[in-house]
N, CA, C and O atoms as a Tripos MOL2 file, in Angstrom:
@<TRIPOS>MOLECULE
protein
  260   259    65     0     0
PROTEIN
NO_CHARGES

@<TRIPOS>ATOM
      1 N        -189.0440   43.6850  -43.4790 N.3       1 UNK1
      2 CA       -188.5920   43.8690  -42.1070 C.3       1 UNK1
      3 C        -187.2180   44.5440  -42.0630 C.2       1 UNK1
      4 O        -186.8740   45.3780  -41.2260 O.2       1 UNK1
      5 N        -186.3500   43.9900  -43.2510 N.am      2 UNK2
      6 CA       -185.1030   44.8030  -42.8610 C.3       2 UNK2
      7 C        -185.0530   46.4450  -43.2090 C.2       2 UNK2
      8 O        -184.3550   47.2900  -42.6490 O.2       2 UNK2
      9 N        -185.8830   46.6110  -44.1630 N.am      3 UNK3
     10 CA       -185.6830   47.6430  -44.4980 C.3       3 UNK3
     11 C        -186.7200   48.8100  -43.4690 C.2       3 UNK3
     12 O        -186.7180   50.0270  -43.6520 O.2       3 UNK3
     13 N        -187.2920   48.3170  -42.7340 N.am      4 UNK4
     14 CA       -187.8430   49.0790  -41.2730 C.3       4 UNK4
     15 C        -186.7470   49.1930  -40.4780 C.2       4 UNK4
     16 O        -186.4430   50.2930  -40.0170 O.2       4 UNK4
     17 N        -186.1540   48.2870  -40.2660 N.am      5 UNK5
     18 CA       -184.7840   48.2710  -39.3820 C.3       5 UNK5
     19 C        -183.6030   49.7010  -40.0350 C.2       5 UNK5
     20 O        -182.8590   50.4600  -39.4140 O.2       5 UNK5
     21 N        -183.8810   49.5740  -41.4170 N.am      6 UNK6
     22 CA       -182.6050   50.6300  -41.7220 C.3       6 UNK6
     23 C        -183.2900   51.7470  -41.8800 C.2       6 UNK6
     24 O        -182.7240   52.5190  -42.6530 O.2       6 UNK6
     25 N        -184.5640   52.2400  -41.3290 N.am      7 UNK7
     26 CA       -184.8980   53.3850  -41.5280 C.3       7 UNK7
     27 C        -184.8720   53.7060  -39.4680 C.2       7 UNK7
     28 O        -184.5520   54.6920  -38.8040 O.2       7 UNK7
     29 N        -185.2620   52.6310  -39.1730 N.am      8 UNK8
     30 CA       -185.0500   53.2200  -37.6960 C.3       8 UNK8
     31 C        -183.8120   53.5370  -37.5500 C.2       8 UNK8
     32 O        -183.5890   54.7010  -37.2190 O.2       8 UNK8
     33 N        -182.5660   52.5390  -37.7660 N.am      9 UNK9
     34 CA       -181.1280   53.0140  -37.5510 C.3       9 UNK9
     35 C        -181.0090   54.4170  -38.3380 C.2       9 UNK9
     36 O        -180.7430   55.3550  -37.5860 O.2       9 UNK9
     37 N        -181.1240   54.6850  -39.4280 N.am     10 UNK10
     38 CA       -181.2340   55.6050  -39.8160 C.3      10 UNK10
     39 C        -182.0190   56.9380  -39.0720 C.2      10 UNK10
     40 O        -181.7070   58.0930  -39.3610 O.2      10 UNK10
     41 N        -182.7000   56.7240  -38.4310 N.am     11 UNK11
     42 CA       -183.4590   57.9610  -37.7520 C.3      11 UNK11
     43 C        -182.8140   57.9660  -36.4840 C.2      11 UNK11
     44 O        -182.5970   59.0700  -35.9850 O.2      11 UNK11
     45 N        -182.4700   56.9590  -35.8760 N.am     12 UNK12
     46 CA       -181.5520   57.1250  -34.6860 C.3      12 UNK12
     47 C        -180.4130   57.9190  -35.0520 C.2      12 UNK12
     48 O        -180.1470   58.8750  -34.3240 O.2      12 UNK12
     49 N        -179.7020   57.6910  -36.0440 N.am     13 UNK13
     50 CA       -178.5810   58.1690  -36.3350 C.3      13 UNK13
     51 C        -178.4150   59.5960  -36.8220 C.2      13 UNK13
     52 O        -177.3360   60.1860  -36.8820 O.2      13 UNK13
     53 N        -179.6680   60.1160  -37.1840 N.am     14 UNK14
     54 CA       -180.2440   61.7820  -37.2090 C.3      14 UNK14
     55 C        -180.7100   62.3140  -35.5570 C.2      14 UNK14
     56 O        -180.8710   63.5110  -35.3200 O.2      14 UNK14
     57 N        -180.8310   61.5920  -34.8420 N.am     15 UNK15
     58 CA       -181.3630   61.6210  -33.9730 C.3      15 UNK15
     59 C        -180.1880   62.0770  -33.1090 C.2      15 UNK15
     60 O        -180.1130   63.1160  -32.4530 O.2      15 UNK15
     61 N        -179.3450   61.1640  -33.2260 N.am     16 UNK16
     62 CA       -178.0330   61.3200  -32.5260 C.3      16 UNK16
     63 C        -176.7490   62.4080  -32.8250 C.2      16 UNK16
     64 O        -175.8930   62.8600  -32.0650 O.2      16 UNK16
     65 N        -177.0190   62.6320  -34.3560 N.am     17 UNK17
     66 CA       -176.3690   64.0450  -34.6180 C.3      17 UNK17
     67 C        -177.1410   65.2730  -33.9800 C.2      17 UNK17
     68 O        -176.3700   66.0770  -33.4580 O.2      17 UNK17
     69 N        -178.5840   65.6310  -33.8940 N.am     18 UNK18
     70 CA       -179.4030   66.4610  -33.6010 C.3      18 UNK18
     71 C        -178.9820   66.8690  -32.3760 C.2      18 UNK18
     72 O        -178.8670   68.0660  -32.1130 O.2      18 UNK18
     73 N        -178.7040   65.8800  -31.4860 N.am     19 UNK19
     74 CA       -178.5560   65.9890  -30.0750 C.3      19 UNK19
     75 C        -177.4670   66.4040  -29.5980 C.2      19 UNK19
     76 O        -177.2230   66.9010  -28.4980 O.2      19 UNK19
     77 N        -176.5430   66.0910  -30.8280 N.am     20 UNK20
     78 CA       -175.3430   66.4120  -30.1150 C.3      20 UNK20
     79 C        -174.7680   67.6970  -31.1780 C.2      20 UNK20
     80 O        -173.5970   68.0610  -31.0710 O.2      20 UNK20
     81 N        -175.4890   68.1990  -31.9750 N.am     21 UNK21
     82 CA       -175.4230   69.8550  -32.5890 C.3      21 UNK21
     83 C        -175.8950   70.4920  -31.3980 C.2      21 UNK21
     84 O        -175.2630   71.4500  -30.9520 O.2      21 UNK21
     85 N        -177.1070   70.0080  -30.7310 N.am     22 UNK22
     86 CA       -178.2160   71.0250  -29.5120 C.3      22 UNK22
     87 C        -177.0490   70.7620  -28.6610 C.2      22 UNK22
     88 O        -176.4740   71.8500  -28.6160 O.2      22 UNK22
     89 N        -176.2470   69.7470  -27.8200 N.am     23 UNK23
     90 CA       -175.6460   69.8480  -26.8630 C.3      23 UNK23
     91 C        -174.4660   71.0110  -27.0930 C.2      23 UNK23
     92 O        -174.4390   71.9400  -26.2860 O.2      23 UNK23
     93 N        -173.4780   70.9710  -28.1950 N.am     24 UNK24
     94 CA       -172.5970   71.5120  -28.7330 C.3      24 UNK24
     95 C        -173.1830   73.3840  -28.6140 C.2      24 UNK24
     96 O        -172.5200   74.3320  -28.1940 O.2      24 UNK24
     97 N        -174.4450   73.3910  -29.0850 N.am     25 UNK25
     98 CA       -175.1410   74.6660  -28.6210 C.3      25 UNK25
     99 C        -175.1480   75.2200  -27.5660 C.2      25 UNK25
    100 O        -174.5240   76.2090  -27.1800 O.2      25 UNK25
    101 N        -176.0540   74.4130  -26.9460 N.am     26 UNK26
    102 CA       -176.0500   74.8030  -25.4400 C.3      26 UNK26
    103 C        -174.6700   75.2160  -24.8340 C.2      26 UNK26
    104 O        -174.5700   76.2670  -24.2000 O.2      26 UNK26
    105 N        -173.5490   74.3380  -25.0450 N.am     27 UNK27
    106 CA       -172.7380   74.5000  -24.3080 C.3      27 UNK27
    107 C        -171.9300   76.2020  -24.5370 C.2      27 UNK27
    108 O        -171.5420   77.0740  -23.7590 O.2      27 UNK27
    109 N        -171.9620   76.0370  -26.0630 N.am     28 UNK28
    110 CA       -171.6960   77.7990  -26.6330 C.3      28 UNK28
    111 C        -172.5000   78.9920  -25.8960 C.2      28 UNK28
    112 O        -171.9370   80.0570  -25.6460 O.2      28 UNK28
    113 N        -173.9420   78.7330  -25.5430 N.am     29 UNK29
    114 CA       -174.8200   79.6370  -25.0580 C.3      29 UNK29
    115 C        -174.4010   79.2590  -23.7760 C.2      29 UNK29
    116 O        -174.8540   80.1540  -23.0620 O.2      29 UNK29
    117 N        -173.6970   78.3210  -22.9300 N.am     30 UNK30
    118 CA       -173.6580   79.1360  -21.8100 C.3      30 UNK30
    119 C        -172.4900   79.4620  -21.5930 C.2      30 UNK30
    120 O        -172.4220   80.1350  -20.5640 O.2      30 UNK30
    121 N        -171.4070   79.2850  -22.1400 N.am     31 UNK31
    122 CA       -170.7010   80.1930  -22.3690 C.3      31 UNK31
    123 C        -170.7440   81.7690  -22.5380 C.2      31 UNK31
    124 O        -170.1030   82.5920  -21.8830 O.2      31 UNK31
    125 N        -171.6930   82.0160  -23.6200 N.am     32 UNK32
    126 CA       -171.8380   83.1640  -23.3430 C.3      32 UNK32
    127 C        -172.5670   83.7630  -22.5990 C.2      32 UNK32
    128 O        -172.5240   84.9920  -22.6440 O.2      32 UNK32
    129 N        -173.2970   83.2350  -21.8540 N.am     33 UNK33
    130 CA       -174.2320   83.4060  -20.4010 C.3      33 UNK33
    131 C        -173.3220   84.1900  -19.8230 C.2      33 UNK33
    132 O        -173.4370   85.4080  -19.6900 O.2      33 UNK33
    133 N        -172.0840   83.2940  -19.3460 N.am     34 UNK34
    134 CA       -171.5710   83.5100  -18.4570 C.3      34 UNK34
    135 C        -170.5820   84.7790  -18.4710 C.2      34 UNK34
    136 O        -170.1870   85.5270  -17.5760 O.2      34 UNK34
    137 N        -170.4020   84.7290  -19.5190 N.am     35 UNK35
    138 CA       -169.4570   86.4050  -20.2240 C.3      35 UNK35
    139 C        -170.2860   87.0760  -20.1040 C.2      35 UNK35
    140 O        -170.0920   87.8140  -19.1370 O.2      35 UNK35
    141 N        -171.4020   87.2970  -20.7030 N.am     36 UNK36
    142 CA       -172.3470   88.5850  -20.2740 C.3      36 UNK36
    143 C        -172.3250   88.3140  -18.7690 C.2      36 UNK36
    144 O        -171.1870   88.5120  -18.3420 O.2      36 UNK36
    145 N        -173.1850   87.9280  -17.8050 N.am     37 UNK37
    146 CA       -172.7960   87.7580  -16.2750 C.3      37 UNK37
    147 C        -171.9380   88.7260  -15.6690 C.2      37 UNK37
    148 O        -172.1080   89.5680  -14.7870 O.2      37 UNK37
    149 N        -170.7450   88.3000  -16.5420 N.am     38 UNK38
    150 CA       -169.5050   88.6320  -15.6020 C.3      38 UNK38
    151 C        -168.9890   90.4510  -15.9020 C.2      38 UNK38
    152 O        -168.4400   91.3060  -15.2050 O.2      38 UNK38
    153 N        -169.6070   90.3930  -17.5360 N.am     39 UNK39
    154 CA       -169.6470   92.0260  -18.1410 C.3      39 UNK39
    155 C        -170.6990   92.6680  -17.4050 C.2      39 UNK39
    156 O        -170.5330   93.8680  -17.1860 O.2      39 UNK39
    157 N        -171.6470   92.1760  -17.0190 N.am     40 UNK40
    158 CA       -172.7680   92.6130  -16.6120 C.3      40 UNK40
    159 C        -172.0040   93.2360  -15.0980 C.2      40 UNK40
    160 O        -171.8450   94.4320  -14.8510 O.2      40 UNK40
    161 N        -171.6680   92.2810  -14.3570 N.am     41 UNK41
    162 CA       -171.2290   92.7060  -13.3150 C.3      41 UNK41
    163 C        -170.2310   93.6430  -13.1220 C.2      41 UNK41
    164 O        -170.1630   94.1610  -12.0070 O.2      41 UNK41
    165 N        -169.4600   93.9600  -13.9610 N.am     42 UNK42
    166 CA       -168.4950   94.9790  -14.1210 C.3      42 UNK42
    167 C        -169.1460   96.2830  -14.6020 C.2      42 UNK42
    168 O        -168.5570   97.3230  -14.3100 O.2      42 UNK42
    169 N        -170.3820   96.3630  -15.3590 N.am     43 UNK43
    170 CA       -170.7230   97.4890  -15.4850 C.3      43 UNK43
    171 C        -171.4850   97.7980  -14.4390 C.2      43 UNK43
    172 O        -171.4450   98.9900  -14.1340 O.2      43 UNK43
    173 N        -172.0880   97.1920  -13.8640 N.am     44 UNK44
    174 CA       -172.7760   97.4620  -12.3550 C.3      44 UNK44
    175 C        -171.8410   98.1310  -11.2670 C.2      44 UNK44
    176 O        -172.1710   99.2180  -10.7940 O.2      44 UNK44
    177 N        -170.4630   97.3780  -10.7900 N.am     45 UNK45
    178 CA       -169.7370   98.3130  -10.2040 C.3      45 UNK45
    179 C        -169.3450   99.3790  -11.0410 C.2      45 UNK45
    180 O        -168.7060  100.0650  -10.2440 O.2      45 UNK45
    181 N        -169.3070   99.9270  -12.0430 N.am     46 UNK46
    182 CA       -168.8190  100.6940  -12.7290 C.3      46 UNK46
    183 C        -169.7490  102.0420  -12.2660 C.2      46 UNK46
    184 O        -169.4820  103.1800  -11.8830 O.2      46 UNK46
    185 N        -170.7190  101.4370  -12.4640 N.am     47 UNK47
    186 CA       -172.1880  102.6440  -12.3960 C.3      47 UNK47
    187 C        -172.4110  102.9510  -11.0520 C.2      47 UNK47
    188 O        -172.7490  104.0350  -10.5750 O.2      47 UNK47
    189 N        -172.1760  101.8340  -10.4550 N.am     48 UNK48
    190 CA       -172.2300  102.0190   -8.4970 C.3      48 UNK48
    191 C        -171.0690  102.9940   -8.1670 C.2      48 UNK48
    192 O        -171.3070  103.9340   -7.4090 O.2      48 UNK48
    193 N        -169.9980  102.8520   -8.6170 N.am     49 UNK49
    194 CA       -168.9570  103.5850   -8.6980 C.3      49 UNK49
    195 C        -169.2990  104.9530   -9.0070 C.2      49 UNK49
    196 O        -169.0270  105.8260   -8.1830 O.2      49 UNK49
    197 N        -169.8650  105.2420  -10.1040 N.am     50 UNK50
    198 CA       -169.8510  106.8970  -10.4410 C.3      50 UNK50
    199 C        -171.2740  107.2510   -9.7710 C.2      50 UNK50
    200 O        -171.6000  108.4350   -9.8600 O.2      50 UNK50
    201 N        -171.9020  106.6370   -9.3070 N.am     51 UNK51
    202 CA       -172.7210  106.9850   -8.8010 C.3      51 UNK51
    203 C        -172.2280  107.5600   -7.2820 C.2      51 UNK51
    204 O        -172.4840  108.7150   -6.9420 O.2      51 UNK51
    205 N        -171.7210  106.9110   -6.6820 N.am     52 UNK52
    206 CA       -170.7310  107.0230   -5.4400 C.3      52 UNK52
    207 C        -170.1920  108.6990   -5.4120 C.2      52 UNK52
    208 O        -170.2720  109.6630   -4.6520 O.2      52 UNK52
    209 N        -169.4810  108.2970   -7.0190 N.am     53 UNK53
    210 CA       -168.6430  109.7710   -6.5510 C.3      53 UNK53
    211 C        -168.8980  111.3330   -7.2220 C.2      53 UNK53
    212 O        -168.1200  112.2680   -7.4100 O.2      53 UNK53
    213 N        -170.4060  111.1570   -7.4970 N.am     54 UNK54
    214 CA       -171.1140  112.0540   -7.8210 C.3      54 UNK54
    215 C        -171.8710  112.2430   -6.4330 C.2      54 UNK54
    216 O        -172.2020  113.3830   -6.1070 O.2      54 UNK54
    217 N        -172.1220  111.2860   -5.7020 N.am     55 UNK55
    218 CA       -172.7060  111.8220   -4.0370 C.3      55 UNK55
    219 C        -171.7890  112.6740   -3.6690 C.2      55 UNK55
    220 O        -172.1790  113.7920   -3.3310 O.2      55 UNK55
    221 N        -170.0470  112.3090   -3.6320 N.am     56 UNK56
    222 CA       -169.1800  113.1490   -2.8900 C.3      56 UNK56
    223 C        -169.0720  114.0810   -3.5910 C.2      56 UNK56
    224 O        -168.8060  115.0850   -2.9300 O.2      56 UNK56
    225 N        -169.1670  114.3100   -4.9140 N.am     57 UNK57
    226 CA       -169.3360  115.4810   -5.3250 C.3      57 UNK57
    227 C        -169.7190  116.6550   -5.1040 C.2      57 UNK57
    228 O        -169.2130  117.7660   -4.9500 O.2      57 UNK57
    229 N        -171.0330  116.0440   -5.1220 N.am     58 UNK58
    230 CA       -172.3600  116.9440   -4.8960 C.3      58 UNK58
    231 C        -172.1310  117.7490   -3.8340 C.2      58 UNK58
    232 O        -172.4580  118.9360   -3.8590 O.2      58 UNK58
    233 N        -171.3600  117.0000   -2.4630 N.am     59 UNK59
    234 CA       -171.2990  117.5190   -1.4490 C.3      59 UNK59
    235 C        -170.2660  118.5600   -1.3530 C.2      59 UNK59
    236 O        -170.1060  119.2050   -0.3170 O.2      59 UNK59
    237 N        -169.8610  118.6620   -1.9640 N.am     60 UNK60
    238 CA       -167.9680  119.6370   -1.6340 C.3      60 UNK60
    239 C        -168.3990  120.5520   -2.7690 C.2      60 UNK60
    240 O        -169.2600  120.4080   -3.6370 O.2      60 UNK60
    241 N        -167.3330  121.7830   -2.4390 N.am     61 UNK61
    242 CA       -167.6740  123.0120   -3.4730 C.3      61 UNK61
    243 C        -166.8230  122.9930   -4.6880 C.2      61 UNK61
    244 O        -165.7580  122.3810   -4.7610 O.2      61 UNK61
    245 N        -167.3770  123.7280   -5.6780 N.am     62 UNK62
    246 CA       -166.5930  123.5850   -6.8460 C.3      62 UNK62
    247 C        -164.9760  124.1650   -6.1190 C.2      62 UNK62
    248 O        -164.7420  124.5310   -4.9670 O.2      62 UNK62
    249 N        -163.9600  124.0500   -7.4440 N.am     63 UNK63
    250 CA       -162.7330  124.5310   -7.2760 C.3      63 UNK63
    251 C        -162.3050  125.9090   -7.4030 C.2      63 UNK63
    252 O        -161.2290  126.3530   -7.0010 O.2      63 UNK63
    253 N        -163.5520  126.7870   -8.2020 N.am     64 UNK64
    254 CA       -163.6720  128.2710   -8.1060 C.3      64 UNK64
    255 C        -163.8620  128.9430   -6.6650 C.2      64 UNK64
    256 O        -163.3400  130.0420   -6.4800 O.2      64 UNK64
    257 N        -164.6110  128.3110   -5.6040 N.am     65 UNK65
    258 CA       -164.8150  128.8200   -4.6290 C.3      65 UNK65
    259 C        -163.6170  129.8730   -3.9410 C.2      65 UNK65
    260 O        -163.8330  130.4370   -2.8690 O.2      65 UNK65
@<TRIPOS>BOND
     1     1     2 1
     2     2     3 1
     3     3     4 2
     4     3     5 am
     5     5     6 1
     6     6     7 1
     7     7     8 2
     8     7     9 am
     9     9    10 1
    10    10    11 1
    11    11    12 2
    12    11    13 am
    13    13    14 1
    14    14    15 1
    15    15    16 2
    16    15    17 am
    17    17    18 1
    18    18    19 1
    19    19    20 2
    20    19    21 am
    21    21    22 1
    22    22    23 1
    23    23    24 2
    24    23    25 am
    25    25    26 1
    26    26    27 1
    27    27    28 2
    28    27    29 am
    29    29    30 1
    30    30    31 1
    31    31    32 2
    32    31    33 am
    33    33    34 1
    34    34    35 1
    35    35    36 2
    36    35    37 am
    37    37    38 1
    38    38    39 1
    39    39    40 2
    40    39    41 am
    41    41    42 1
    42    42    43 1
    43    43    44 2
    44    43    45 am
    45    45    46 1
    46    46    47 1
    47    47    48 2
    48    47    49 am
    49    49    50 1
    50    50    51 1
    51    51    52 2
    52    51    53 am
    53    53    54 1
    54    54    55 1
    55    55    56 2
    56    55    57 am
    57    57    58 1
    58    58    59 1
    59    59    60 2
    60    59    61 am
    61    61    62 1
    62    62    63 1
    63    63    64 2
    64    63    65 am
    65    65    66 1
    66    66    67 1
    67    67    68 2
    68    67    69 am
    69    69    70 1
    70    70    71 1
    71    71    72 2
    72    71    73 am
    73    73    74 1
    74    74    75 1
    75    75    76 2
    76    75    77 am
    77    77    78 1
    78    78    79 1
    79    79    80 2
    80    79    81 am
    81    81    82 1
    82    82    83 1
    83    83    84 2
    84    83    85 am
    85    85    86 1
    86    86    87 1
    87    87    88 2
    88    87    89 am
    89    89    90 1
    90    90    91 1
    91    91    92 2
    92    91    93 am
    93    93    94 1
    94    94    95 1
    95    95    96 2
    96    95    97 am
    97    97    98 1
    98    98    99 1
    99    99   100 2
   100    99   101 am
   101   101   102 1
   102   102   103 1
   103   103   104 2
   104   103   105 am
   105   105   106 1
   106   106   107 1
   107   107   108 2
   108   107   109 am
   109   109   110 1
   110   110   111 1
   111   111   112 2
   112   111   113 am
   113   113   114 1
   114   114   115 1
   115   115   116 2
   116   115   117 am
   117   117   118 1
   118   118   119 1
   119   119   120 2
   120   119   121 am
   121   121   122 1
   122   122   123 1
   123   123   124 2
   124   123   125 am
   125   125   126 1
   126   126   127 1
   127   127   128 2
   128   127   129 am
   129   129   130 1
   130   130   131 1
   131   131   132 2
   132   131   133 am
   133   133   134 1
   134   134   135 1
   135   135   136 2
   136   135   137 am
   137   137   138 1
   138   138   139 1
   139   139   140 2
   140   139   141 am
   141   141   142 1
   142   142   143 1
   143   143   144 2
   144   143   145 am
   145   145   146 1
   146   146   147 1
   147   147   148 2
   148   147   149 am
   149   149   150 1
   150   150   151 1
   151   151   152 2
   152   151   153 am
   153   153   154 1
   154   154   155 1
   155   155   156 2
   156   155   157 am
   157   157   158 1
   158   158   159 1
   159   159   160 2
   160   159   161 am
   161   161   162 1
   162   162   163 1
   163   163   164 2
   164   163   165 am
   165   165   166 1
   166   166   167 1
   167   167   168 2
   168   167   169 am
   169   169   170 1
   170   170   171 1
   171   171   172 2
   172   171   173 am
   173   173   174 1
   174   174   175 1
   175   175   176 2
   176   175   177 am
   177   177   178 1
   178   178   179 1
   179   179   180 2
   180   179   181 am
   181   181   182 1
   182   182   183 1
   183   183   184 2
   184   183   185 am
   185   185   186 1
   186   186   187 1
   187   187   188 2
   188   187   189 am
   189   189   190 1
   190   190   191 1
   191   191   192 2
   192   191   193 am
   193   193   194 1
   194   194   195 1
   195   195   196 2
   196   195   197 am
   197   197   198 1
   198   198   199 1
   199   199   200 2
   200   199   201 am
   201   201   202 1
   202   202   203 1
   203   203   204 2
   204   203   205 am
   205   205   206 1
   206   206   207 1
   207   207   208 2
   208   207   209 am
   209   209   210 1
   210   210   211 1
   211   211   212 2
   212   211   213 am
   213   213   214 1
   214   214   215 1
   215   215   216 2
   216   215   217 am
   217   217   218 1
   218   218   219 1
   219   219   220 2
   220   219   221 am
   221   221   222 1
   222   222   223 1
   223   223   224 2
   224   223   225 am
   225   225   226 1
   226   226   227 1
   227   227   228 2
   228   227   229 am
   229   229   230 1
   230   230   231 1
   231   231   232 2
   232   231   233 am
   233   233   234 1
   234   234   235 1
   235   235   236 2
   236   235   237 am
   237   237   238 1
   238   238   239 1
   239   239   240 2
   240   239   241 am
   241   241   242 1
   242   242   243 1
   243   243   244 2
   244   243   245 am
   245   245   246 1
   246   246   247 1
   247   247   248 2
   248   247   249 am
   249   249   250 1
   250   250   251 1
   251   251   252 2
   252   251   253 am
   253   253   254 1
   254   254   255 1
   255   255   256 2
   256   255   257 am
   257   257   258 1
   258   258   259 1
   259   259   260 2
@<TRIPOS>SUBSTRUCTURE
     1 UNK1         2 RESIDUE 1 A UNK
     2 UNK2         6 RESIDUE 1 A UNK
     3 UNK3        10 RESIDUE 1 A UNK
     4 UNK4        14 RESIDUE 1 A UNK
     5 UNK5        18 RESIDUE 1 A UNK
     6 UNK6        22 RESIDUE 1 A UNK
     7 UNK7        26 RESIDUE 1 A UNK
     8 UNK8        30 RESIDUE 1 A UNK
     9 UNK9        34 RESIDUE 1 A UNK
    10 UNK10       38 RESIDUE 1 A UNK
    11 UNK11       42 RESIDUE 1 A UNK
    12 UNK12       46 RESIDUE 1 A UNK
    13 UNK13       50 RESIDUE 1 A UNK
    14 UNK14       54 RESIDUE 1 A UNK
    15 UNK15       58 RESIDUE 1 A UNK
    16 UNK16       62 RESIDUE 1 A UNK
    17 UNK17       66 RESIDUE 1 A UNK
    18 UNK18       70 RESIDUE 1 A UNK
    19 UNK19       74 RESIDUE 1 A UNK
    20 UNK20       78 RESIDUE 1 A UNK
    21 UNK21       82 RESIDUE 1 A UNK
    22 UNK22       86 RESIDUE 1 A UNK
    23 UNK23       90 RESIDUE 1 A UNK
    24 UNK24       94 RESIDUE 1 A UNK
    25 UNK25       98 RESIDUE 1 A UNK
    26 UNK26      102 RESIDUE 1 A UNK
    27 UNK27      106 RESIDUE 1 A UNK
    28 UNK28      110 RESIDUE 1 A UNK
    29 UNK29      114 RESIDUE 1 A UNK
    30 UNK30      118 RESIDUE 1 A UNK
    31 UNK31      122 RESIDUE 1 A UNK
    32 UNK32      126 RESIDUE 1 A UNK
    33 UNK33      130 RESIDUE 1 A UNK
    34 UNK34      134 RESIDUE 1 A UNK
    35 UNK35      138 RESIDUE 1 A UNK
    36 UNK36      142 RESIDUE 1 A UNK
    37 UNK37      146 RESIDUE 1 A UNK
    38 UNK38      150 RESIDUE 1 A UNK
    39 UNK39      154 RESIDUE 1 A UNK
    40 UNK40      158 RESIDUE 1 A UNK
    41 UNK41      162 RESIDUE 1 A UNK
    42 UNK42      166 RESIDUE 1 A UNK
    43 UNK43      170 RESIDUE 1 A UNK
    44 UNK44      174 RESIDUE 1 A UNK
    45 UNK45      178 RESIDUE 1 A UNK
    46 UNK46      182 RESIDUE 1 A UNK
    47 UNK47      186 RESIDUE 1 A UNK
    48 UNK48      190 RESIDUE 1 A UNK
    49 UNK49      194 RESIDUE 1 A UNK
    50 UNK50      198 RESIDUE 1 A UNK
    51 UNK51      202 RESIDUE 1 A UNK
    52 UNK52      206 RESIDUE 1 A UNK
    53 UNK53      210 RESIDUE 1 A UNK
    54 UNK54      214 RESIDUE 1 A UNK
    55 UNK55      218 RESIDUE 1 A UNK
    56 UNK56      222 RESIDUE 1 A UNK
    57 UNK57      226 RESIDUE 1 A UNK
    58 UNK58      230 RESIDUE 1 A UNK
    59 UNK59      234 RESIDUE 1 A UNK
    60 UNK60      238 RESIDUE 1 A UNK
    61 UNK61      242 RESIDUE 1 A UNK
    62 UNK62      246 RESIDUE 1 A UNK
    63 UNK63      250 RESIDUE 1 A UNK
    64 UNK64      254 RESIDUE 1 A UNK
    65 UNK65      258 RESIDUE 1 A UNK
């Protein structure tokens, strides 16, 4: 009997590192969730941006005119 007991404590106690490597994970991945997100969003105005000023471009004459 005891030695059932020290294999359950024992598996709890793998159990309990496991969980808290995956939590320690997770928390890294959303971290970087959130950096991409926020890069993400900066290249979006970036592109909205030149996109913008290639419309006004388009419209006005070159500087040779």
């Amino acid at each position: 009997m005891e030695k059932r007991i020290i294999q359950l404590e024992t598996l709890v106690t793998l159990q309990d590192e496991t969980i808290q490597s995956l939590n320690i994970e997770i928390f890294r991945q959303q971290k970087d969730i959130a950096q991409l997100r926020r890069q993400l969003e900066v290249f979006e105005k970036k592109i909205e941006e030149m996109q913008n000023s290639q419309e006004i471009a388009g419209n006005e004459r070159p500087p040779h005119w």
